[in-house]
N, CA and C atoms of all chains as a GROMACS GRO file, in nm:
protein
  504
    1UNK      N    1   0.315  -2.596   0.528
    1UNK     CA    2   0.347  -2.463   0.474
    1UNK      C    3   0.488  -2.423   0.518
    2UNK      N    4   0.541  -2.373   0.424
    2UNK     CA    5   0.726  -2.349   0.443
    2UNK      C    6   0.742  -2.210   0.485
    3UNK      N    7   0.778  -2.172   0.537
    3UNK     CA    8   0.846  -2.058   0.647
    3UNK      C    9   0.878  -1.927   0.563
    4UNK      N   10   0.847  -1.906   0.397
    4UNK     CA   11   0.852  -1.817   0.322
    4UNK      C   12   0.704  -1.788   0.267
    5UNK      N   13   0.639  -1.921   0.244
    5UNK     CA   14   0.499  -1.872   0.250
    5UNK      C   15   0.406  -1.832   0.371
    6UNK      N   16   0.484  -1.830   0.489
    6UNK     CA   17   0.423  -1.746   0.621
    6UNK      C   18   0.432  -1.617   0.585
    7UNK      N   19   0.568  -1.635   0.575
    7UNK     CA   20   0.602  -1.475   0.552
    7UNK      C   21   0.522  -1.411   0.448
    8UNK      N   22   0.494  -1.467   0.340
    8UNK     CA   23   0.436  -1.406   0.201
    8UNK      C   24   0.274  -1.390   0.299
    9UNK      N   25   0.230  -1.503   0.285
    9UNK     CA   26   0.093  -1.414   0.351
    9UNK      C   27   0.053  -1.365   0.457
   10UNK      N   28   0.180  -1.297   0.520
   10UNK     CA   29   0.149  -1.212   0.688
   10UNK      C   30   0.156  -1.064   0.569
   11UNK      N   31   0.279  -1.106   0.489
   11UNK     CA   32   0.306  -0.961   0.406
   11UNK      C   33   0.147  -0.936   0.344
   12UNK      N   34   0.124  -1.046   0.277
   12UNK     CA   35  -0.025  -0.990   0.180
   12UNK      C   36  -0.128  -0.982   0.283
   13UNK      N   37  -0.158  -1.026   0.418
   13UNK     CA   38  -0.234  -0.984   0.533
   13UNK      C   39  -0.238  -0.855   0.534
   14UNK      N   40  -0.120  -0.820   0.617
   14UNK     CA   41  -0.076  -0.651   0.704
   14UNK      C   42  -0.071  -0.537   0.538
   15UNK      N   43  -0.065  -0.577   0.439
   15UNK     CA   44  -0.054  -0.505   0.345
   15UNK      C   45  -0.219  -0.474   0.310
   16UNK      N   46  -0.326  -0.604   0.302
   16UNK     CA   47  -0.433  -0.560   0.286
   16UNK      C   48  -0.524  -0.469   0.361
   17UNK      N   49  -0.431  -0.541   0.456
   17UNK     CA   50  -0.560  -0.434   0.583
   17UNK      C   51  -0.519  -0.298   0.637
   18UNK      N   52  -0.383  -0.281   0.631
   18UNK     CA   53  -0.300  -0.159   0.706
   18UNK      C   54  -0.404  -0.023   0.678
   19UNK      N   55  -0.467   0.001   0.580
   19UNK     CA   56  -0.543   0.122   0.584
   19UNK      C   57  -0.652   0.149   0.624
   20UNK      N   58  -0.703   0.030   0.698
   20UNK     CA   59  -0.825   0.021   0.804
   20UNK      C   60  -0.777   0.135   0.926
   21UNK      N   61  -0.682   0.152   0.971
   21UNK     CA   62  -0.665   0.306   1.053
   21UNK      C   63  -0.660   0.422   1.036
   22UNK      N   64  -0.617   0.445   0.881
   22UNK     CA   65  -0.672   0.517   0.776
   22UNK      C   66  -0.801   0.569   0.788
   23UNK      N   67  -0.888   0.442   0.728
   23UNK     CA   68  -1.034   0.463   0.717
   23UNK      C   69  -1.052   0.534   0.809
   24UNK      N   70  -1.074   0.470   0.941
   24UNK     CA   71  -1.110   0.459   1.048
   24UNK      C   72  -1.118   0.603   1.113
   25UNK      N   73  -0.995   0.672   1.088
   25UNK     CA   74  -0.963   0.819   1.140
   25UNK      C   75  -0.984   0.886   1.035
   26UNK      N   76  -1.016   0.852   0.887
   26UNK     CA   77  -1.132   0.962   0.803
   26UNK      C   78  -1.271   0.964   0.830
   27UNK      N   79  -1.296   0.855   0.868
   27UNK     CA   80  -1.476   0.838   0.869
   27UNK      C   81  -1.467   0.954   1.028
   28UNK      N   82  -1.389   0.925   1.111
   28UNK     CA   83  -1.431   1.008   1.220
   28UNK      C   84  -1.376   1.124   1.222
   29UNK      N   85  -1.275   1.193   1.126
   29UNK     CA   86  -1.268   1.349   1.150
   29UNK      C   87  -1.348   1.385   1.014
   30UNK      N   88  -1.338   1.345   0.906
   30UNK     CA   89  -1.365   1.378   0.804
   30UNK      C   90  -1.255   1.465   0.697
   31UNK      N   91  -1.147   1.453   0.788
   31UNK     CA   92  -1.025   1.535   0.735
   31UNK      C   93  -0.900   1.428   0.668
   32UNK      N   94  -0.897   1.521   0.539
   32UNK     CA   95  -0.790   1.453   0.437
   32UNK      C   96  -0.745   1.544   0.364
   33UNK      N   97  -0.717   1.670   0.405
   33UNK     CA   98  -0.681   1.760   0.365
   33UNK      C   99  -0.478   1.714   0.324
   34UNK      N  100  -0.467   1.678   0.439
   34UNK     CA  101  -0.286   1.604   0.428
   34UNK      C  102  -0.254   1.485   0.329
   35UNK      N  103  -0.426   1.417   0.288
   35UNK     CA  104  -0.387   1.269   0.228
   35UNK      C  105  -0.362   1.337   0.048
   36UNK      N  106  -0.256   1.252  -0.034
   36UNK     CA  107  -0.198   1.262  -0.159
   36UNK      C  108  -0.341   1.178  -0.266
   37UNK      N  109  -0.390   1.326  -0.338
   37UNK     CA  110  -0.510   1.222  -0.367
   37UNK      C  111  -0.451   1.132  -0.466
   38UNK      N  112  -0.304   1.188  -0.546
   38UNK     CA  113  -0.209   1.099  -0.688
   38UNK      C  114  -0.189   0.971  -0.574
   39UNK      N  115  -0.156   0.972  -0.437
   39UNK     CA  116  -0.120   0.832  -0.387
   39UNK      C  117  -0.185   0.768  -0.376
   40UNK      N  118  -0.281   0.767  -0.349
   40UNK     CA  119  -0.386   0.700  -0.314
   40UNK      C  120  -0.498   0.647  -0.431
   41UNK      N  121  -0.511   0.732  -0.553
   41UNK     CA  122  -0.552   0.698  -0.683
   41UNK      C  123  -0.424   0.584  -0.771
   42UNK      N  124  -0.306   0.624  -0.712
   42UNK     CA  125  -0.194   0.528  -0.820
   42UNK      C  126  -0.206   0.389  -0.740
   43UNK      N  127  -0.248   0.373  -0.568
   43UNK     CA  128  -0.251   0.299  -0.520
   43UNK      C  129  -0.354   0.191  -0.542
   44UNK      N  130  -0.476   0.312  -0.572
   44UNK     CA  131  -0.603   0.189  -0.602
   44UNK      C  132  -0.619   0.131  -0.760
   45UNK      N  133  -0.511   0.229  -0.873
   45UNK     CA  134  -0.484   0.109  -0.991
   45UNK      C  135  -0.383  -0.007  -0.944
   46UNK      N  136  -0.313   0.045  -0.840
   46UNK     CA  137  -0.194  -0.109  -0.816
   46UNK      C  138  -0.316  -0.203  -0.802
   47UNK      N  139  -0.394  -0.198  -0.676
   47UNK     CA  140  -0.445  -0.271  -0.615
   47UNK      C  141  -0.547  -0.354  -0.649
   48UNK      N  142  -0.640  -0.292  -0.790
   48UNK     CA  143  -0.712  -0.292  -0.877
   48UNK      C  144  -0.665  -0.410  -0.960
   49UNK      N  145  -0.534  -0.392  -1.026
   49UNK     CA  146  -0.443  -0.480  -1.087
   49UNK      C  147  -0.418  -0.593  -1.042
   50UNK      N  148  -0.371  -0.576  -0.917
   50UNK     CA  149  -0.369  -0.709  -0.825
   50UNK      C  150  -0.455  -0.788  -0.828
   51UNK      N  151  -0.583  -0.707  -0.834
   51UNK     CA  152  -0.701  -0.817  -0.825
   51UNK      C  153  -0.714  -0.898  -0.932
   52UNK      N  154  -0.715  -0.763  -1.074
   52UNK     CA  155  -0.713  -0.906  -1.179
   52UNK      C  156  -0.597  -1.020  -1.226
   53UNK      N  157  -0.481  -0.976  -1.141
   53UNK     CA  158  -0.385  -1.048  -1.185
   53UNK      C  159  -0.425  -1.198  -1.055
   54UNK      N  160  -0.487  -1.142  -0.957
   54UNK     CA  161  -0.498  -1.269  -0.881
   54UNK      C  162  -0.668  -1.358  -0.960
   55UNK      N  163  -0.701  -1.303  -1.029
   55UNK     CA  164  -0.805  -1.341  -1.035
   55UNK      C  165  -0.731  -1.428  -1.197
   56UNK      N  166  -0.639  -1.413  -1.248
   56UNK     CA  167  -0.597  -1.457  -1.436
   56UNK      C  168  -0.504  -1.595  -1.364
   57UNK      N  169  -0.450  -1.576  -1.259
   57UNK     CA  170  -0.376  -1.683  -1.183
   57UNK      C  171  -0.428  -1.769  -1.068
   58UNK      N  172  -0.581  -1.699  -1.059
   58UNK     CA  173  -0.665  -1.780  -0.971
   58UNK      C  174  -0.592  -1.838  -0.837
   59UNK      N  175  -0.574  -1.718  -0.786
   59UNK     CA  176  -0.511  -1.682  -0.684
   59UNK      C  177  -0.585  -1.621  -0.516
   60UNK      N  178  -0.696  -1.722  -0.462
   60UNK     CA  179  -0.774  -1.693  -0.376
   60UNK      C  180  -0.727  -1.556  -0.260
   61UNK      N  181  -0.605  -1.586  -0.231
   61UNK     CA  182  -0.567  -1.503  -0.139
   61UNK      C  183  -0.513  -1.332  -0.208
   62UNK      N  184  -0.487  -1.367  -0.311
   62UNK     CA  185  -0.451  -1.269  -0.365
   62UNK      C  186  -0.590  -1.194  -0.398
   63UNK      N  187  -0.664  -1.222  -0.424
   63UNK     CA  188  -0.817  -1.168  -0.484
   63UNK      C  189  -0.852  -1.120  -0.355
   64UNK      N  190  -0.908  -1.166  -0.268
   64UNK     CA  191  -0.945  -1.121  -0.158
   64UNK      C  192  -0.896  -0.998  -0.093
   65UNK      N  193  -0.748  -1.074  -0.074
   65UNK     CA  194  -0.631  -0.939  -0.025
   65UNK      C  195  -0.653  -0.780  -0.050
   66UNK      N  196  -0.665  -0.836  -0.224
   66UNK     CA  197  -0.672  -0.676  -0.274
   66UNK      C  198  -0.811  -0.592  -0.330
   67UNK      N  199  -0.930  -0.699  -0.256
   67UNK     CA  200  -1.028  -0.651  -0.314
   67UNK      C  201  -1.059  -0.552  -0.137
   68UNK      N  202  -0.992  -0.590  -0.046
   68UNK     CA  203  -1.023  -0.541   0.057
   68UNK      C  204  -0.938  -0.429   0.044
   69UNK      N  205  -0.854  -0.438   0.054
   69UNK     CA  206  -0.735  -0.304   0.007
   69UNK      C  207  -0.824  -0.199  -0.095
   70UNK      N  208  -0.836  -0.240  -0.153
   70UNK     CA  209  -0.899  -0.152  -0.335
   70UNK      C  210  -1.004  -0.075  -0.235
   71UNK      N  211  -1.106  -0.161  -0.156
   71UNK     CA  212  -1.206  -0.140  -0.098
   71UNK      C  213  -1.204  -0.006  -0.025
   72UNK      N  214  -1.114  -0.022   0.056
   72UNK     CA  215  -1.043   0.055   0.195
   72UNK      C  216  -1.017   0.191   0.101
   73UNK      N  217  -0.909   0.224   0.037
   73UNK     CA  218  -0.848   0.299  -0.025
   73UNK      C  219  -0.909   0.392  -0.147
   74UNK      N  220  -1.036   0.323  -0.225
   74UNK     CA  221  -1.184   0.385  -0.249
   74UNK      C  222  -1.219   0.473  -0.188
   75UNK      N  223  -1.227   0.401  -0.043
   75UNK     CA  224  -1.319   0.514   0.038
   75UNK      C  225  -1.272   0.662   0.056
   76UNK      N  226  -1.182   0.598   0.121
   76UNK     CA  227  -1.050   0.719   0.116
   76UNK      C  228  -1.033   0.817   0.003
   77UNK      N  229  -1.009   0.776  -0.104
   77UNK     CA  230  -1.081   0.847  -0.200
   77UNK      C  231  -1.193   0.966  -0.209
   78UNK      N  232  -1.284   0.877  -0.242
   78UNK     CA  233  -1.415   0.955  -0.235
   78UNK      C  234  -1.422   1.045  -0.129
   79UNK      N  235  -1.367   1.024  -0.017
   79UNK     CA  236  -1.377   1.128   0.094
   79UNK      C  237  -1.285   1.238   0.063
   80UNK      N  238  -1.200   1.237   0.029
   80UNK     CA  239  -1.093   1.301  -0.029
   80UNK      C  240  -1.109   1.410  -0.128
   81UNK      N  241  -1.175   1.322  -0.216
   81UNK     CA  242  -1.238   1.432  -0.327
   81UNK      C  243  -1.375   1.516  -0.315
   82UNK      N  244  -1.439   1.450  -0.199
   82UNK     CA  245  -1.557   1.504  -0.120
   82UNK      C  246  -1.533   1.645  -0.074
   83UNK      N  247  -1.424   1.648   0.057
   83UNK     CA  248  -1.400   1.675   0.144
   83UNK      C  249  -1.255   1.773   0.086
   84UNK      N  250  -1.170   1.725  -0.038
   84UNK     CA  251  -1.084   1.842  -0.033
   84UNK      C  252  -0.923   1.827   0.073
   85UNK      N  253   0.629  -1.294  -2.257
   85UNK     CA  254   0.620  -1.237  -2.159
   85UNK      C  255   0.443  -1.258  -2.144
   86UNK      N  256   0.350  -1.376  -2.077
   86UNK     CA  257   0.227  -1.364  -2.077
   86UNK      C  258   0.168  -1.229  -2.025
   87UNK      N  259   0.030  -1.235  -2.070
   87UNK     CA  260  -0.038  -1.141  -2.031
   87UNK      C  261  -0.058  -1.113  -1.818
   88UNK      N  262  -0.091  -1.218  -1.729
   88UNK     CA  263  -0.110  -1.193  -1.665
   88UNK      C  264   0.036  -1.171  -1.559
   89UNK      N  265   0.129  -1.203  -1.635
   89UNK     CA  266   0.280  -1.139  -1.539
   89UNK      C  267   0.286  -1.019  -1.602
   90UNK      N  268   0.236  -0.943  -1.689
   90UNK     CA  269   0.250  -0.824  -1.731
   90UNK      C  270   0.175  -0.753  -1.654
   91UNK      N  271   0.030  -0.783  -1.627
   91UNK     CA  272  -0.015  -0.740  -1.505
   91UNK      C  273   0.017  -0.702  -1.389
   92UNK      N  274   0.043  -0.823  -1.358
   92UNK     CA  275   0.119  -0.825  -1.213
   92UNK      C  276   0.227  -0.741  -1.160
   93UNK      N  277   0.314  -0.774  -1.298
   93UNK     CA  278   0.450  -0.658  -1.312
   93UNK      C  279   0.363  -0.503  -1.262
   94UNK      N  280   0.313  -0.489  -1.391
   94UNK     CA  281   0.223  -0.329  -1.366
   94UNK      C  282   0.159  -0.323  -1.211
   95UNK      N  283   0.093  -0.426  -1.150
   95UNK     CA  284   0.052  -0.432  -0.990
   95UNK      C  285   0.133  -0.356  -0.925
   96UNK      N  286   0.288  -0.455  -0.937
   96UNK     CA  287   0.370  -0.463  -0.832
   96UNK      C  288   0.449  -0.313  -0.840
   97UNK      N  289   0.456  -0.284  -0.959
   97UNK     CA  290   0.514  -0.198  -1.015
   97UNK      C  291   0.440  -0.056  -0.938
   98UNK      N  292   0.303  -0.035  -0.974
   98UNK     CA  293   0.228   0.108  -0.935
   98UNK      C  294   0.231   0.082  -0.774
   99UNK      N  295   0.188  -0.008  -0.737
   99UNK     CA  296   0.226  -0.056  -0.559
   99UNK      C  297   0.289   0.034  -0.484
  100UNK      N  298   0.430  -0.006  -0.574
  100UNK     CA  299   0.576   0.010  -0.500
  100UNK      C  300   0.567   0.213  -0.496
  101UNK      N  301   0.568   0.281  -0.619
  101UNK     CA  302   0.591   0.322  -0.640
  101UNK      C  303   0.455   0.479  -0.577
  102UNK      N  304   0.359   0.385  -0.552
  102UNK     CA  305   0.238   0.444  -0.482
  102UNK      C  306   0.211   0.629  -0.416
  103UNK      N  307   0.330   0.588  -0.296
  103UNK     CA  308   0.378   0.662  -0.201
  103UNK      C  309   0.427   0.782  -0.224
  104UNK      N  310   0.469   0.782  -0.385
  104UNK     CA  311   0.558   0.887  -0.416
  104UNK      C  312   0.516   1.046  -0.373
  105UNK      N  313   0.386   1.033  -0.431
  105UNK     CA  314   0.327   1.181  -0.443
  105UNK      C  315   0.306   1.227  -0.293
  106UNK      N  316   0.285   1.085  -0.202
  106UNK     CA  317   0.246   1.141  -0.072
  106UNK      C  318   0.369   1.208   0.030
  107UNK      N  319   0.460   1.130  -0.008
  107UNK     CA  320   0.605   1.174   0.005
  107UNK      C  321   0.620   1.335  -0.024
  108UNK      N  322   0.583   1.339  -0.127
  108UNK     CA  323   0.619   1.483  -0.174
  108UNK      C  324   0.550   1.558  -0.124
  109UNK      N  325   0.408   1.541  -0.109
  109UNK     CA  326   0.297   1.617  -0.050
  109UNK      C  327   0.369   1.651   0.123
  110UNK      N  328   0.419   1.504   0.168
  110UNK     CA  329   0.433   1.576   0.320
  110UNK      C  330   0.620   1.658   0.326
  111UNK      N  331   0.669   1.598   0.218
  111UNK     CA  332   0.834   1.693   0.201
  111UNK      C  333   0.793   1.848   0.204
  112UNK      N  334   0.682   1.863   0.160
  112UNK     CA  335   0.655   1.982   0.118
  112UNK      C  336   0.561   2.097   0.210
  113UNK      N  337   0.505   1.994   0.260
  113UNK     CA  338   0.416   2.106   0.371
  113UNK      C  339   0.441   2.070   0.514
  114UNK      N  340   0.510   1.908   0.527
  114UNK     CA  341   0.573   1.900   0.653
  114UNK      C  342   0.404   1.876   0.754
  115UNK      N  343   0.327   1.862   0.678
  115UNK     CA  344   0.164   1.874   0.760
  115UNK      C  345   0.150   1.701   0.725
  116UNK      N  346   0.135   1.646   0.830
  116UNK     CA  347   0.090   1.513   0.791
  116UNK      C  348  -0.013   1.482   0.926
  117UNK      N  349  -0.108   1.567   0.984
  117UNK     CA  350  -0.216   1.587   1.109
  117UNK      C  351  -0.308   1.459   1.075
  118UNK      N  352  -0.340   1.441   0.942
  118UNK     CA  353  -0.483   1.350   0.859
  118UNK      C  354  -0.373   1.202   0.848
  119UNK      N  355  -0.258   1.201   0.842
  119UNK     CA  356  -0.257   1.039   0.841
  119UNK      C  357  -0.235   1.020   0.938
  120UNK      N  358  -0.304   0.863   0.913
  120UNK     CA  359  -0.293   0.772   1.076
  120UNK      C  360  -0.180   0.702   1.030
  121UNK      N  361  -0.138   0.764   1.194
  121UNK     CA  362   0.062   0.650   1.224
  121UNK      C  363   0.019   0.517   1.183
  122UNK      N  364  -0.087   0.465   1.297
  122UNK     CA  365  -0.148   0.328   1.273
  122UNK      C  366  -0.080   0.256   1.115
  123UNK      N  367  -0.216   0.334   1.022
  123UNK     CA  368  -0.218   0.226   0.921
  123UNK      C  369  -0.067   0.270   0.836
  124UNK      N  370   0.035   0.380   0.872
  124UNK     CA  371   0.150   0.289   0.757
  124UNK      C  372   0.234   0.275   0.844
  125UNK      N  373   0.224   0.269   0.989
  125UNK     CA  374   0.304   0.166   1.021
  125UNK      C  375   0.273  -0.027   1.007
  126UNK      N  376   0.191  -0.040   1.020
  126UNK     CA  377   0.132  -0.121   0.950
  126UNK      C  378   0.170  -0.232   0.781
  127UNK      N  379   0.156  -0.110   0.706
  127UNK     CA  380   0.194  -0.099   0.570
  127UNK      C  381   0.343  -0.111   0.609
  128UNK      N  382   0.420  -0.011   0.679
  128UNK     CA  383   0.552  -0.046   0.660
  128UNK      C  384   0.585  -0.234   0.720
  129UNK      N  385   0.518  -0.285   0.758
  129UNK     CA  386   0.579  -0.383   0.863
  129UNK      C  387   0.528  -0.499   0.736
  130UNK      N  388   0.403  -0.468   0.647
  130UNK     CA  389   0.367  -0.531   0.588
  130UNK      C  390   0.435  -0.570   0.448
  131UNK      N  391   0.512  -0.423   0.410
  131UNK     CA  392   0.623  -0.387   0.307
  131UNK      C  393   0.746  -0.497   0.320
  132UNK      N  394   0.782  -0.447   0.498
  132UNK     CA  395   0.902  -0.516   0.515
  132UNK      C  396   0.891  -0.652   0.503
  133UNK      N  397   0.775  -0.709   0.582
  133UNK     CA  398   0.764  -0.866   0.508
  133UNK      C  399   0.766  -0.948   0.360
  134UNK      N  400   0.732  -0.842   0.263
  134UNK     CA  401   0.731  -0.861   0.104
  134UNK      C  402   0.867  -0.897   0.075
  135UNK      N  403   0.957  -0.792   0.159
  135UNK     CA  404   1.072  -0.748   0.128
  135UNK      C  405   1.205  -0.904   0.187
  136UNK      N  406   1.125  -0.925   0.280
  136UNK     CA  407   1.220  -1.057   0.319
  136UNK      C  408   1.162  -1.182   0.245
  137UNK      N  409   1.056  -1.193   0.232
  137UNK     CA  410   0.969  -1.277   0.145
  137UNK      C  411   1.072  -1.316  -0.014
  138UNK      N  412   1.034  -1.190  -0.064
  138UNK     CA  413   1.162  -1.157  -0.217
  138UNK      C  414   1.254  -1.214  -0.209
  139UNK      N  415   1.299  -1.208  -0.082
  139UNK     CA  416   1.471  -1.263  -0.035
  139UNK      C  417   1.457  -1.410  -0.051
  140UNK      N  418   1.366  -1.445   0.032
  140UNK     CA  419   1.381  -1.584   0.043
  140UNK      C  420   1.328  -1.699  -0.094
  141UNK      N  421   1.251  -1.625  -0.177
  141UNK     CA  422   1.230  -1.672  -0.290
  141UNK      C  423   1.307  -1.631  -0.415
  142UNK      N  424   1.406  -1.541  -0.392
  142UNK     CA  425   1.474  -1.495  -0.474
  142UNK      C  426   1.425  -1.428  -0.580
  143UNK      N  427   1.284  -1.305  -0.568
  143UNK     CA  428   1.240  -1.250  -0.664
  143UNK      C  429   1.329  -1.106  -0.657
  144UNK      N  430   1.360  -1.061  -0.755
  144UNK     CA  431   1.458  -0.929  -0.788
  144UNK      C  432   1.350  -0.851  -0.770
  145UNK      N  433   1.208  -0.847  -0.874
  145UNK     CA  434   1.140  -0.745  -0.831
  145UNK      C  435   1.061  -0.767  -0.711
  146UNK      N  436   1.053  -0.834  -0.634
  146UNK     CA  437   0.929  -0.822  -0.521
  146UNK      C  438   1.056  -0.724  -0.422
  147UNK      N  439   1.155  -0.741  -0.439
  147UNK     CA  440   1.321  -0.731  -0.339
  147UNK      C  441   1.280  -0.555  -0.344
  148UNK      N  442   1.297  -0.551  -0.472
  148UNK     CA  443   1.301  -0.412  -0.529
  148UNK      C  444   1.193  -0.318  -0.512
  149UNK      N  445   1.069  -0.370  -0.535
  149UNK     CA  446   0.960  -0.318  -0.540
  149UNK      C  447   0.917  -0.261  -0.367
  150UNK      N  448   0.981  -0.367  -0.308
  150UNK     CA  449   0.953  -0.328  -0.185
  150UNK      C  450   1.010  -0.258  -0.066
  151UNK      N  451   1.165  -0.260  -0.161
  151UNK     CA  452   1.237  -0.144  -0.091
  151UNK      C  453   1.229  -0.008  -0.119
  152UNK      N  454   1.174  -0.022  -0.195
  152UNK     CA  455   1.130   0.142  -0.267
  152UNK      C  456   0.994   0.190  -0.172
  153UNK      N  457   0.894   0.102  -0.170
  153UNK     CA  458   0.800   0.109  -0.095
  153UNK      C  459   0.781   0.116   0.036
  154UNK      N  460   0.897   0.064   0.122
  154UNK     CA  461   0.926   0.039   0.245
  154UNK      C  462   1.005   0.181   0.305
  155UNK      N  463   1.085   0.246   0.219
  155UNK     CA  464   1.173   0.335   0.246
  155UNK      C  465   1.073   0.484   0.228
  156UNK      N  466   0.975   0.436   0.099
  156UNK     CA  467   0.890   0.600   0.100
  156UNK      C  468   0.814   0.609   0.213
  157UNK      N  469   0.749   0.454   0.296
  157UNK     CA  470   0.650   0.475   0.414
  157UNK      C  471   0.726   0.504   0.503
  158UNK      N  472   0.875   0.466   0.532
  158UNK     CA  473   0.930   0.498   0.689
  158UNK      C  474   0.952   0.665   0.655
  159UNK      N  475   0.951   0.710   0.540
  159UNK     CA  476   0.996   0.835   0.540
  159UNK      C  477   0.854   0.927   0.600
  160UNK      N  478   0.742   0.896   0.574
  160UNK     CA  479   0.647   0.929   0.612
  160UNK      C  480   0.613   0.910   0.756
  161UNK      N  481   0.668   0.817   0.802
  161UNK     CA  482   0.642   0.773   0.932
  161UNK      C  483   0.678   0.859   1.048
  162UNK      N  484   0.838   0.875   0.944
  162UNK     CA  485   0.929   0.949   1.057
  162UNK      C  486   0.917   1.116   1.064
  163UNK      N  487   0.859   1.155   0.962
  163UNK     CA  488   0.767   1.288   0.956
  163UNK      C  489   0.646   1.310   1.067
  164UNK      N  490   0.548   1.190   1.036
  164UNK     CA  491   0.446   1.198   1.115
  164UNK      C  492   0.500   1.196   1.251
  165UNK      N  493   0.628   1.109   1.299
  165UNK     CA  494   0.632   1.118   1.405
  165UNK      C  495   0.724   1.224   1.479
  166UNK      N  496   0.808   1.304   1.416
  166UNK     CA  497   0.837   1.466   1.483
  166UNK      C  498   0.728   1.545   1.442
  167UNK      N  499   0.639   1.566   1.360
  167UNK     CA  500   0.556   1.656   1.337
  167UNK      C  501   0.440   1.643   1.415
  168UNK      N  502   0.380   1.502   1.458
  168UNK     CA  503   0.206   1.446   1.457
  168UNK      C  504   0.125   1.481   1.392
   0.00000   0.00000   0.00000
């Protein structure tokens, strides 16, 4: 593996998961009063997209990546629109 | 122009551009208490890797996409971090 595809999948790593601290500190205050519900809805069509574009190019890492992302950022969501 | 780089385009495209509203949301009330530093620092580190990634493969839009993206999270960052 060449020294640009490290880089590409540390980027599609830390990019999928980064909103696990997110989650993490909505599930335990319950507060999202500060979160952009347009960011976070434009985020989960990117991410959404991603998936099927990794899925038309059969793209394992890419599918995964962003089904965990999509996942994460859902939640967030729903709490969001829950919660206000 | 196939169907699934049109996708992708649109992915990379709503991705980048994600952040915007949250940007505005915290330009505007200066309240950013509900996001966690954690996950976009994270995201930013994950951005910045896309962003050298682009470089080294010579994609214009991954370059692009991710400096746009990289620059709306540090702006957030650096909010969250005089404000908390």
């Amino acid at each position: 593996m060449n020294t640009a595809t490290i880089i590409g999948l540390s980027a599609a790593f830390l990019s999928s998961i980064s909103m696990i601290p997110q989650v993490i500190k909505v599930y335990r205050t319950k507060k999202t009063k500060d979160l952009s519900l347009g960011a976070f809805s434009v985020l989960a069509v990117g991410l959404f997209l991603w998936f099927v574009y990794g899925i038309m190019i059969q793209a394992i890492p890419v599918i995964i990546g962003n089904v965990i992302g999509f996942s994460l950022v859902c939640y967030i969501i729903v709490i969001k629109i829950r919660n206000g």
